[in-house]
N, C-alpha and C positions, 0 to 999 in steps of 0.2 A: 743674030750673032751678038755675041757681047764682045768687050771691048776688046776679052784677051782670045777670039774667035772662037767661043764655044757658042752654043744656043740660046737662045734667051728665054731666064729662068721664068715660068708661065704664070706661078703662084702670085707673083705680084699684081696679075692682073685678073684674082678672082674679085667674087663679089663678096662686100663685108654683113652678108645678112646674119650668120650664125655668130659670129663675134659680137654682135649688138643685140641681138637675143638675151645671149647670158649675161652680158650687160645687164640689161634690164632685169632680168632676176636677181644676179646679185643687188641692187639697188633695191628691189621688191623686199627683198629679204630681210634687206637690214634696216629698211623701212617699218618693217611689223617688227624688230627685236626692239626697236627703240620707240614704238610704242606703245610694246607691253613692260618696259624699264620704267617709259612715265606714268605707265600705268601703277605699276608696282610701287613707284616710286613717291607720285605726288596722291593717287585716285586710293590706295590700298594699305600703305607703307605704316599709316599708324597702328593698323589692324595686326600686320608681321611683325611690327619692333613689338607690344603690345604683347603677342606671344611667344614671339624668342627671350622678351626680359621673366616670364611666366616657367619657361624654362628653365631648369637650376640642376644642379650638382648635388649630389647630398651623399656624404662620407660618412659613414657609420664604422664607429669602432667596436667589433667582433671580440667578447671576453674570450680568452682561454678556458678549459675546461681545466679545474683546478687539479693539483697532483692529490693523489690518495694515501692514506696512513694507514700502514697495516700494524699486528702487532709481530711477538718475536716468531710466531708461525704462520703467519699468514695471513691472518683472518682480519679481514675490512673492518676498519673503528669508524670510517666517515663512508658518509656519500654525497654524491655528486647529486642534487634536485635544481631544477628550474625555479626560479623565484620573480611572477608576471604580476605588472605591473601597467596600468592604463593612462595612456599618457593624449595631452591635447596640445597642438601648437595654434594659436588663436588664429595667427596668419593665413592659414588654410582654410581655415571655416567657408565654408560659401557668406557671402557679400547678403543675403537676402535674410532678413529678422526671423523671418518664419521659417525658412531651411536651418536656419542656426537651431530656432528651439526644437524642431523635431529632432535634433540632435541629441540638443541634452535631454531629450523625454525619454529617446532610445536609451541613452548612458543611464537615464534615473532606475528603467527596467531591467538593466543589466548588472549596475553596480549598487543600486540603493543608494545612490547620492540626488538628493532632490535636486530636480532641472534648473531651478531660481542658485540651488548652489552653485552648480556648475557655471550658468552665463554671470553669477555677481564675480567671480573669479576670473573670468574672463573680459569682461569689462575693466576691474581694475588690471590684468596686464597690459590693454589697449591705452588704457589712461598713463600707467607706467611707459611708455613705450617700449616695453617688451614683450609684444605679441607673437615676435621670433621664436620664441623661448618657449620650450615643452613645459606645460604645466602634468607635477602628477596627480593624476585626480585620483586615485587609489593602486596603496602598492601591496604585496603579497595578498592578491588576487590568487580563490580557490579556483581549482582545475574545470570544475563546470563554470564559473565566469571567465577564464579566461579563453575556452572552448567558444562560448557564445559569443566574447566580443572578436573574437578573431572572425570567424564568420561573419560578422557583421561592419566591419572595418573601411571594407570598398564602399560601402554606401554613407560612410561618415568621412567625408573628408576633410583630415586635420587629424582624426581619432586614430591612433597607433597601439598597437601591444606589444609591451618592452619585454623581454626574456634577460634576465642578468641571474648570472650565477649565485649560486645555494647552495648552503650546507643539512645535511641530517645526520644525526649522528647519532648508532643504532647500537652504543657501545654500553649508553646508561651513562648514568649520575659517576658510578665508580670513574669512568676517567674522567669529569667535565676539569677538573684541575690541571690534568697533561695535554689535551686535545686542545681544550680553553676555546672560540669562535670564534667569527667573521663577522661584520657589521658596518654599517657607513662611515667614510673617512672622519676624522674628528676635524673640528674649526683649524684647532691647533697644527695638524699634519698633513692639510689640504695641499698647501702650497706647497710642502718638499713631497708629495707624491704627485703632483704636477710636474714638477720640474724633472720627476724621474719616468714621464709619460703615461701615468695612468688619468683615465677618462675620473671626471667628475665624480659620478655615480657609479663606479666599481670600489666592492664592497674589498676589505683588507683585512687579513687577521689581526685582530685585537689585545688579543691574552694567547695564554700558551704556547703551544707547537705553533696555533695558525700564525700567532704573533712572529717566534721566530723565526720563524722556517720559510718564513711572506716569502722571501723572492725566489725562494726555490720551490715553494706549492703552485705560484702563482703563474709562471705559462708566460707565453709571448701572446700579448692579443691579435688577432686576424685586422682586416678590413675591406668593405667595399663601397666602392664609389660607381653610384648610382645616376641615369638622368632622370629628373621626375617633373610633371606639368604642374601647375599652380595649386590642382586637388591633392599633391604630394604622390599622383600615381606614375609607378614605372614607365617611363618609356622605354629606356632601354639600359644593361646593367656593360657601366665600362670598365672597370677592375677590379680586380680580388684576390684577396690573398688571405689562404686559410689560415687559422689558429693556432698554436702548437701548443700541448698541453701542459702540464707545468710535471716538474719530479716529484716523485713521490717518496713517503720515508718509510723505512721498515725500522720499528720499535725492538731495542731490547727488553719491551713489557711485556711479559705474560700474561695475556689476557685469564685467564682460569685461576693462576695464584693474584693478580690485580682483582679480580672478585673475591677471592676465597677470603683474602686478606680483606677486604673493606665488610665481608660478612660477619668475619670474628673478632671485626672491633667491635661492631655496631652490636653483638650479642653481648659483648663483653662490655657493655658501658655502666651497667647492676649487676653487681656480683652477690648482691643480696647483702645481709646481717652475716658477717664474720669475727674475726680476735681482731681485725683492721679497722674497716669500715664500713658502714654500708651508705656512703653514697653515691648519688649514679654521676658519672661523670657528664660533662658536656660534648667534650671535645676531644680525637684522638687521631693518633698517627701513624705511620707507618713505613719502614723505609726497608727494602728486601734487594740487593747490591751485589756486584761479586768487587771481591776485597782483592782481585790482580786486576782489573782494568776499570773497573768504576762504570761497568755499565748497571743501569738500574732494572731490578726485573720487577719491582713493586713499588710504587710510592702511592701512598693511599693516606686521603683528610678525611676525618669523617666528626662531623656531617658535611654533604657537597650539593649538588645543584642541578638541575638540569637543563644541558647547555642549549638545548632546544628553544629553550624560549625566546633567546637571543637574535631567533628569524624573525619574528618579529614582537619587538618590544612595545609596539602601539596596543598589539590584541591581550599583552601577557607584565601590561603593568601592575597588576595588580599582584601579581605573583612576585616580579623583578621588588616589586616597595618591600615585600614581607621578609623577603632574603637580604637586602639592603638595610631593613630598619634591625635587623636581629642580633644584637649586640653580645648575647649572651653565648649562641653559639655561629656568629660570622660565619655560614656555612659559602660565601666567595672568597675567605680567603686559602689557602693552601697550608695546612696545621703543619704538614712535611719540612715548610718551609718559613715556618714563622720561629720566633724562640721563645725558649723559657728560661726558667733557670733548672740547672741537667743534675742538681745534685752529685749525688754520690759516682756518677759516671764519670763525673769531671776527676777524677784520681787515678783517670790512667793516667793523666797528665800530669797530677802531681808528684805519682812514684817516677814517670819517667824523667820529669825533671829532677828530684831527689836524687838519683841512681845517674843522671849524668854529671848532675853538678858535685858527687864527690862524697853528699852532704848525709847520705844513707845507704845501707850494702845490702843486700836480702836478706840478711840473718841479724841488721838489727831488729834489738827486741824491746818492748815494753809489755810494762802487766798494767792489766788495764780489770782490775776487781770492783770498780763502781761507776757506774754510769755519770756520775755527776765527779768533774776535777776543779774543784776552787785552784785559780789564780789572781796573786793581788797584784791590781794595777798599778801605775806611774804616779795616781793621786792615791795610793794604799787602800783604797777601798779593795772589796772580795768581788770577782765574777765568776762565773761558775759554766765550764763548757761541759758539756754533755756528749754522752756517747746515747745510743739506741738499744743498749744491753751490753753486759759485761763479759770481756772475752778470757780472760786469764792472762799471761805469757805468752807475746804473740810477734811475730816476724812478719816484714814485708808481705812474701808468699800470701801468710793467713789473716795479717789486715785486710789485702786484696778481697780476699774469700768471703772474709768476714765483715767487710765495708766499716771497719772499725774507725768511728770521726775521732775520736781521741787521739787515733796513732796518728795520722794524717796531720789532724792540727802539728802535731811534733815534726812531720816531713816538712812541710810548708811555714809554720810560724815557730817552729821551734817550742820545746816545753820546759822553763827551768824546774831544777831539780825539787820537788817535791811529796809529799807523804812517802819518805823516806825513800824514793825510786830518782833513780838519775833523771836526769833533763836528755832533751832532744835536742840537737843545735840546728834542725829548722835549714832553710835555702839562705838566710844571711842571719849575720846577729841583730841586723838592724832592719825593723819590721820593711819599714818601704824599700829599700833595696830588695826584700826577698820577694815584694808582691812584682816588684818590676821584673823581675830574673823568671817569675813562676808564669807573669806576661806575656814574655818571650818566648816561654815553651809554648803556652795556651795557641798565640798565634803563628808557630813554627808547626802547629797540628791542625791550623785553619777556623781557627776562630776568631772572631769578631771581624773575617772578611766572608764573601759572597765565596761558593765554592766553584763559581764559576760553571752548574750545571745548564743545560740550554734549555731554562726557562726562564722565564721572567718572573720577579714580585720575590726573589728572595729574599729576605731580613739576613745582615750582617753579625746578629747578635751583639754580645758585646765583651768586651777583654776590660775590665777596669783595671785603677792605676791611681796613686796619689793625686796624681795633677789630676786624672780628669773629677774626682771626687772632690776637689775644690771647688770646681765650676757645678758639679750637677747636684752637690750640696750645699750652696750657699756657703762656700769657704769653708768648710768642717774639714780639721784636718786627716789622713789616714792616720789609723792606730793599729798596735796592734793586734785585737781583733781583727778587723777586717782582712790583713793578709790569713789568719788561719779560718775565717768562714770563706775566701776565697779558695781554699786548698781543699774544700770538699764541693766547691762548686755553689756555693751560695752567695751570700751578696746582691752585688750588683753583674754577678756573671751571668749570661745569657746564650742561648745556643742552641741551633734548630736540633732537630730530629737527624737530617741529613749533614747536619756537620757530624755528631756525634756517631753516624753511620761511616763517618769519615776518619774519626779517630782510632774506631775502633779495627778497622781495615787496615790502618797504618801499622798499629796492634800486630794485627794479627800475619801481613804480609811482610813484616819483617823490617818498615822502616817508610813504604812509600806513600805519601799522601796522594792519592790518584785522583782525577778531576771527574765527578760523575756525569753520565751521560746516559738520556731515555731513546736517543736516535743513534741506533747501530747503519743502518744504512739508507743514503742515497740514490733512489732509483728512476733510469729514466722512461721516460711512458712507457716502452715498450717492454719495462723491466728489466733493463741492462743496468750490472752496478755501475754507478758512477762515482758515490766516495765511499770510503767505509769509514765510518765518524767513531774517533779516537779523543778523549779526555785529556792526556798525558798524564804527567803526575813527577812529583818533585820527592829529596828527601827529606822526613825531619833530620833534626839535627841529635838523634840519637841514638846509638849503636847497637846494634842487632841485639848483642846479649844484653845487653837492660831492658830491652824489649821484650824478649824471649822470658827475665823474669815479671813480665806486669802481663804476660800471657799467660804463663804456669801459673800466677795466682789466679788471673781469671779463668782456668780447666778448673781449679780446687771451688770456683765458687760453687759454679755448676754441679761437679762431681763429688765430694768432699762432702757427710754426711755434716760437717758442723758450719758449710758455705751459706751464705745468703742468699744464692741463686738456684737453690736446688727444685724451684716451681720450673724452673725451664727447661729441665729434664726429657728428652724426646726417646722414645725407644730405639735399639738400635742408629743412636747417633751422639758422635762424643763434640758434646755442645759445650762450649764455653761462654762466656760472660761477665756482668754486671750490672748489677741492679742501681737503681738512685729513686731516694723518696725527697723530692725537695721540698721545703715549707717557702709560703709564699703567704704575703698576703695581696690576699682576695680583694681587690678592686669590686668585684662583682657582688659582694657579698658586704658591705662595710667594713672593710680592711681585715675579716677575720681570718686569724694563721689556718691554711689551710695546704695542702702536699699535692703536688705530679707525683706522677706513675714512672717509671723508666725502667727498660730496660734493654740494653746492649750486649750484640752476643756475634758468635763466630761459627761455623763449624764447616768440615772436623777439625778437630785441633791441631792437625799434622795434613798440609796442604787443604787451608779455607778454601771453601769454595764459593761459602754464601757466609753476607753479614746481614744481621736482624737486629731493625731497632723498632720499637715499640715504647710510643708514649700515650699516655691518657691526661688529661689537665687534673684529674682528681683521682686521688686512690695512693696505693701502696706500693712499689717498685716489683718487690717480691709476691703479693700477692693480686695483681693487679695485670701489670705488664709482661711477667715472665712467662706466666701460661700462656700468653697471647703465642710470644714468642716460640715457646713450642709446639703449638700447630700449628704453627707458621714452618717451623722447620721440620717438622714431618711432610707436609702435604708437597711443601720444596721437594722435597728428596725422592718422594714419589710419583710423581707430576710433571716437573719442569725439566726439559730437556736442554743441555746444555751445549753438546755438541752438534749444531746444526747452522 
């Protein structure tokens, strides 16, 4: 019994042999854990630290698969290639001299770089201490090398095959100018695309589209983070995250008229022995546009390039020196988008300033019965302006038509009254007021600035001016002359192809200077639109009906059996225009006076659809550029589909 008279509880009075059993095995047990710990710890532990620090992380940055460029219907101008490249990190190399060199004996069989190459390059990184660091030992690596070293990789340890995105581009020479390529970061741009997270060696568009278009071709890169043992082999793969591909552009280029057009310049650079010329030009251009929104359906330089080479410029210097050293016909730079002097074209700008500032009405008239007008200057001497042929009795309208420099000088510099015919009173009485006033129109029509198309390397041309002729002449003051050779576009006035494609849109759409553009649409991989890419466009500053008549004269050039543009004549198409023969001298040549080709043009004349300009560096306006220009606007009209 216990105290409070129950029984007495028995358990206290077993035996403790099972409780001192497990005793003993727990003590057993943790007996052998702690000394397989100092086992571990003191007998084995350098062996384990040794290969857990052998162990590593290795983060590879995954390119994106770049976006694709198509044109206005569809059809792929680029592709997407693999671009392999054989890479070494010295630190890997197995530790043994003679596993090293059967290394580079395997790399000499595989890539053609002698084995002595390979390890003297690898010793100086070790010497460097940068053994870290992938050396490349050959990049754009052919598809059977890079077949073979990939196979062969496990058994070189250190030895990798790098895959970074490529370009090929299966469109031809005709577009290398709009496409433009891809190629290694420059010195200069390394560190702001660093800061903006591109890896080292991820290639970036350099010129063109690829230039502008970079961060919308270019994709989100992927990554994975890898564990690998000391030979850089997998152990096991701990994150990843796929690639996303980059947008792609759909062109308002007509691939079909973007060849047609670069074929019939290049036919048309000898026009043979005519009443003109016969020499062959160097250099020519092309600009094919719609004159309501400014998108481009043609721009073509010729001669151009092939941007191909630019995968790899080590195998293809020789080619890249011959294109670079060619000074005569620069076939890298873009002819679209370089300037000249535009001649005779430059006078839609001079009538339309004329006709806003007050200073001329379409029905004044001059008779113009000799080619040659003496006027005596401010020190009484005689100068003598010249026209190109003598027209009779003629009005704004058929100066236009007739590309008459005599009247013109009268719009622009004014003509006092001589060989018994009244005088012109010109955009001021006072020469430099009128060059600055004729200025103002020039660049209210977009010259002497960038047109703001989405490519790169455009030339501003240029709009001169008293002041700036003080400085680019050694102090020589304007006279004037120089307002009345600026008023047919000579001088020192300059202006691409695509501006002048631009004037003459403004022309003919009634007023709007619109902002040109070769990328109509942003699309995302899976080809969903995402933008649809608009120019804008602003107005000049002059009224529809002065416009309407520096239009009417340009229909009479074209159509009008006494016009100067009647080479541009297309069947079944009511083609308007203007031609310009500018004289220049020839740098190329020992400064000898020598003419561009131009010609500028619209049709139909009643709702344009398409504006054409066509320049050649040599030749005749009317018999040079205008034919060009009419099959140019035949094969448009036949050919190029608009609404889609």
């Amino acid at each position: 019994m216990n105290s409070f008279g129950g029984p007495t509880d028995r358990s206290r009075n077993r035996p403790h042999s099972n409780l001192n059993a497990l005793r003993v095995s727990v003590l057993c047990l943790f007996g052998l854990l702690t000394a397989r710990l100092v086992y571990l710890q003191l007998v084995n532990g350098a062996s384990y630290a040794e290969q857990s620090r052998n162990n590593h992380l290795a983060q590879e940055t995954v390119a994106a698969p770049r976006g694709l460029i198509y044109d206005r219907n569809g059809t792929p101008l680029v592709d997407n290639v693999p671009d392999y490249t054989a890479q070494l990190i010295p630190d890997l190399l197995p530790p043994s001299p003679s596993a090293r060199y059967t290394i580079y004996r395997s790399l000499e069989q595989i890539l053609g770089i002698p084995a002595l190459e390979i390890q003297t390059r690898v010793v100086q990184a070790e010497a460097n201490n940068t053994g870290g660091s992938a050396i490349d030992l050959k990049d754009h690596l052919t598809q059977p090398e890079a077949l073979e070293l990939d196979g062969t990789t496990t058994n070189m340890p250190g030895v990798s095959l790098v895959v970074s995105p490529g370009r090929y581009y299966p469109a031809g020479t005709d577009f290398s100018n709009i496409l433009g390529y891809i190629g290694p970061q420059s010195a200069g741009s390394a560190a702001q695309y660093a800061r903006e997270g591109y890896s080292a060696n991820e290639p970036v568009g350099l010129t063109g589209l690829e230039k502008m278009y970079q961060k919308s071709l270019r994709g989100t890169p992927g990554v994975t983070v890898d564990e690998q043992n000391a030979a850089g082999r997998l152990i096991q793969p701990i994150r990843s995250v796929a690639p996303v591909p980059g947008n792609s552009l759909k062109l308002s280029i007509d691939k079909g008229l973007q060849d047609f057009v670069a074929q019939t310049l290049e036919s048309s650079m000898n026009y043979g022995n005519n009443a003109f010329s016969s020499e062959t030009a160097r250099v020519a251009a092309a600009v094919v546009m719609s004159p309501q929104t400014g998108a481009v359906y043609a721009l073509v330089s010729v001669p151009s390039y092939n941007n191909n080479i630019f995968s790899n410029l080590q195998a293809n210097a020789a080619e890249y020196a011959k294109l670079a050293n060619d000074t005569v016909h620069s076939p890298l730079l873009d002819h679209a988008l370089a300037a000249a002097a535009p001649g005779s074209t430059f006078k839609m700008i001079t009538a339309s300033a004329g006709l806003q500032n007050g200073t001329v009405t379409p029905h004044t008239s001059r008779t113009i019965n000799s080619t040659i007008l003496p006027i005596k200057g401010v020190n009484g001497q005689i100068y003598n302006l010249y026209d190109w042929e003598t027209h009779g009795t003629i009005d704004l309208y058929q100066a236009i038509a007739q590309s008459s420099d005599i009247y013109f000088y009268g719009v622009s510099c004014g003509l006092p009254p001589t060989q018994g015919l009244p005088g012109m009173q010109g955009l001021s009485s006072n020469s430099d007021t009128g060059a600055v006033i004729l200025g103002q129109y020039a660049r209210s029509f977009g010259l002497g600035l960038p047109t703001g198309i989405d490519l790169p390397g455009e030339d501003p041309g240029n709009v001169p001016s008293p002041a700036q002729k003080l400085i680019t002449h050694n102090g020589l003051p304007w006279v004037y002359f120089d307002t009345c050779y600026m008023g047919i576009g000579q001088g020192d006035v300059l202006a691409t192809p695509l501006q002048m494609a631009r004037v003459t849109a403004a022309v003919a759409n009634g007023g709007k200077l619109v902002t040109p553009h070769v990328v109509d649409q942003i699309l995302s991989p899976s080809g969903k639109l995402i933008q649809n890419v608009t120019g804008g466009s602003k107005q000049v500053p002059v009224s529809p009906q002065n416009l309407a008549v520096v239009k009417e004269g340009m229909h009479l050039c074209v159509q009008s059996p006494s016009g100067a543009c009647t080479t541009a004549r297309a069947a079944g198409i009511d083609m308007s225009g203007k031609t310009g023969t500018a004289e220049f001298n020839d740098s190329l040549d020992g400064g000898k006076l020598r003419e561009h080709a131009w010609f500028t043009g619209f049709a139909p004349y009643n709702n344009p659809q398409v504006v054409i300009t066509v320049y050649f560096d040599l030749g005749w306006g009317g018999a040079r550029a205008a034919p060009v220009a009419s099959k140019i606007a035949t094969y448009f009209f036949q050919h190029v589909k608009l609404n889609q």
